[in-house]
N, C-alpha and C positions, 0 to 999 in steps of 0.2 A: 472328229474329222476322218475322211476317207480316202488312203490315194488314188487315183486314176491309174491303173497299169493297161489299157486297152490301146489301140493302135492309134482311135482317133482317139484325140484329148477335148472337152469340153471346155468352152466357158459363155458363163451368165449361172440365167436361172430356169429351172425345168421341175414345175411345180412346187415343191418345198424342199429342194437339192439346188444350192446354188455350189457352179464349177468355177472353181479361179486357179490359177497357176502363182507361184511362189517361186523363192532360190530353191525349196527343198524339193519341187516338181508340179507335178499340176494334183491338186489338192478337189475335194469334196465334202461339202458339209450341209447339213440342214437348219433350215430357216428357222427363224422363230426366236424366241428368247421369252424373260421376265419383263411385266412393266417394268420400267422407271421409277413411278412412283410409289407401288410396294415393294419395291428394294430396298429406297430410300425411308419409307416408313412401317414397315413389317416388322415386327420381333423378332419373326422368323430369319429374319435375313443382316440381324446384328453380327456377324462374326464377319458375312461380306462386306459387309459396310468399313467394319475396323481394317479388315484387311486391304479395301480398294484404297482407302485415306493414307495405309501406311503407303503404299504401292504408286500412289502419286505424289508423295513426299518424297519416296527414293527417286522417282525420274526427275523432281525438277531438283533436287543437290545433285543429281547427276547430270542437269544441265551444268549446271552453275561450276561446275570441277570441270568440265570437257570446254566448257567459256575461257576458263581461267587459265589452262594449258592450249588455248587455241593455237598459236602460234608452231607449237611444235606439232600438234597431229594436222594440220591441214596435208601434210604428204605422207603421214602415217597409217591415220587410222584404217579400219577395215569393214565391212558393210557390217558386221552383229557385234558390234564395240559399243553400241547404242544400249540393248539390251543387254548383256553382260554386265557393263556398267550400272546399270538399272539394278543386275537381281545382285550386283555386291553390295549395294547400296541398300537393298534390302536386308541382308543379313546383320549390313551397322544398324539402323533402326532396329532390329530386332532384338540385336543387344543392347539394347537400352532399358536398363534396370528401374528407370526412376519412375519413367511414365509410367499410365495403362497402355494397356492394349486398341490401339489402333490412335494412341496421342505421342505413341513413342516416335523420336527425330533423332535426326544426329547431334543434337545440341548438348544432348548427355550422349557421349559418341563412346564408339569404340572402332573412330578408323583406322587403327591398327589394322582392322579385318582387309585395310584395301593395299597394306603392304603384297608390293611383288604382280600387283594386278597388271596386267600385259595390255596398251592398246592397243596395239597389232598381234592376233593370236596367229597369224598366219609368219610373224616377224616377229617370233617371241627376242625380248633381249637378252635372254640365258643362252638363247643357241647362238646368239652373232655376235657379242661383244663377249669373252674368254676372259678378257683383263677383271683381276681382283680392284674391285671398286668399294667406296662408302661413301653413305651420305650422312656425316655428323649435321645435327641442329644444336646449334646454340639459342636458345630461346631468351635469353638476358639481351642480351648484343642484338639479334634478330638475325644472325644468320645461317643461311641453310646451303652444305656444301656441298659439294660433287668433286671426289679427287678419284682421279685413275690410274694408277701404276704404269712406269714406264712398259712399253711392247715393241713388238714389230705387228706393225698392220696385216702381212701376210697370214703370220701364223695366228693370228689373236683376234679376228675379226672375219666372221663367217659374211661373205657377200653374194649379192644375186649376181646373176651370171651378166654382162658388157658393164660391170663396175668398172673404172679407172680413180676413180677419188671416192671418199668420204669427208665426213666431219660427225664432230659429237657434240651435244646438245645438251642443254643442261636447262630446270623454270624450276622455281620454287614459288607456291604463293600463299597465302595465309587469306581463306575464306570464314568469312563472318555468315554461317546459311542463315542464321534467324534475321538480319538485317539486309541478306541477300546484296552482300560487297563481300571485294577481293580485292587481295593487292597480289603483282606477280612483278617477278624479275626472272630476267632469262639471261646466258651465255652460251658462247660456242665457240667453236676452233676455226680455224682457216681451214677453206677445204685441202684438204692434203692428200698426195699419192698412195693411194695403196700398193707396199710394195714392202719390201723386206730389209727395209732401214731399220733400225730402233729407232723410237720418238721417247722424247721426255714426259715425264709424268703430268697428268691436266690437271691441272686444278680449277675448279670453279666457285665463287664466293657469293652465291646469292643473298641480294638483300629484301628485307620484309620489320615490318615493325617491331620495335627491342620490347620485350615484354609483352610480346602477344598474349592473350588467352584465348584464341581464337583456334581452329585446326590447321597445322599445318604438312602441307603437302612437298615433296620433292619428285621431278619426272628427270629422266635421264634416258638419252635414244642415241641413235646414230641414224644418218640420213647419208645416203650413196650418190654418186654422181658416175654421168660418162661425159670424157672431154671429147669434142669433136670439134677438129680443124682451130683448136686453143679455146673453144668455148663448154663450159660445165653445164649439166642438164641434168637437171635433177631425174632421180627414174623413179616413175609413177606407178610400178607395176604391180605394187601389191604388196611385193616379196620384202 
């Protein structure tokens, strides 16, 4: 593809250059492609084939994981969480020792790999929450925690700018991707003042089935608020 840097910007199709615009600006590219059906049965074209199979196996677990934490990203996430999500999702497939090539899933996982993965990269949680945190699993018992060291909110929580409140949020869920089920449980705090009180340590105790062998996930965020005239609004901003 080609960008467009000229005054006027294009779009459609002008011969076998078709113009479209994107987030990344207004883009150019040439038409055409491979059949369909010698992709799908060509020799030549076996490595594509293994690679597209694995490449739509990570987007739909990476439906199935953004399903199961819906509650907490509907005011989080950010427009390329979609994809992000997708090419980590590819690297667990990738490490998957057991399959061949282009039958490997997360079902022989290593989603270790999605430890630390950020759904807001614009709202990474390393730069806004400071507080020393863990999230132990007890996989006997089924539970998956979230505890957070006493703070003061001023100093220990990076906020967008007409903050007056937050809270912290906590989902654990344990997905089955080859039966394509989930179970999830969520917690959270009362929204509270930002401001430069100490607060007590959170704890949060998610439950999930005792003895899973399933993968299991922990998400942890914080979500901002402005009061106005004694009513909380969540802010939608991005940030």
């Amino acid at each position: 593809m080609a960008r467009q840097n000229g005054i006027i910007k294009f779009k459609g199709t002008i011969g076998d250059i078709t113009f479209y615009k994107t987030k990344d600006g207004h883009l150019a590219r040439e038409k055409g492609g491979l059949a369909a059906k010698r992709i799908a049965t060509d020799p030549a074209f076996q490595r594509m084939r293994e690679n597209g199979a694995e490449f739509g196996r990570a987007g739909k677990t990476g439906i199935m994981l953004r399903t199961a934490f819906r509650t907490l990203l509907i005011n989080s996430a950010e427009s390329r969480m979609v994809s992000r999500l997708t090419q980590s999702m590819v690297k667990v497939i990738q490490a998957d020792l057991v399959n061949e090539r282009g039958s490997r899933n997360v079902i022989d996982y290593e989603v270790e790999l999605l430890v630390g993965f950020d759904f807001n990269i614009t709202g990474k949680l390393g730069r806004t929450l400071f507080v020393p945190f863990v999230g132990p699993i007890d996989r006997a018992i089924g539970e998956i925690s979230a505890s957070v060291d006493p703070f003061v909110p001023a100093n220990m929580i990076a906020t967008p700018s007409e903050t007056t409140h937050y809270k912290i949020i906590s989902a654990a869920t344990e997905i089955n991707f080859e039966e394509e089920t989930f179970i999830v449980s969520s917690l959270e705090t009362a929204i509270q003042p930002w401001h430069s009180t100490p607060v007590i340590a959170i704890n949060h105790f998610n439950s999930v089935t005792p003895n899973s062998v399933s993968p299991l996930f922990l998400a942890l965020g914080v979500e901002f608020y402005q009061e106005v005239n004694g009513r909380m609004y969540p802010l939608k901003n991005g940030a």
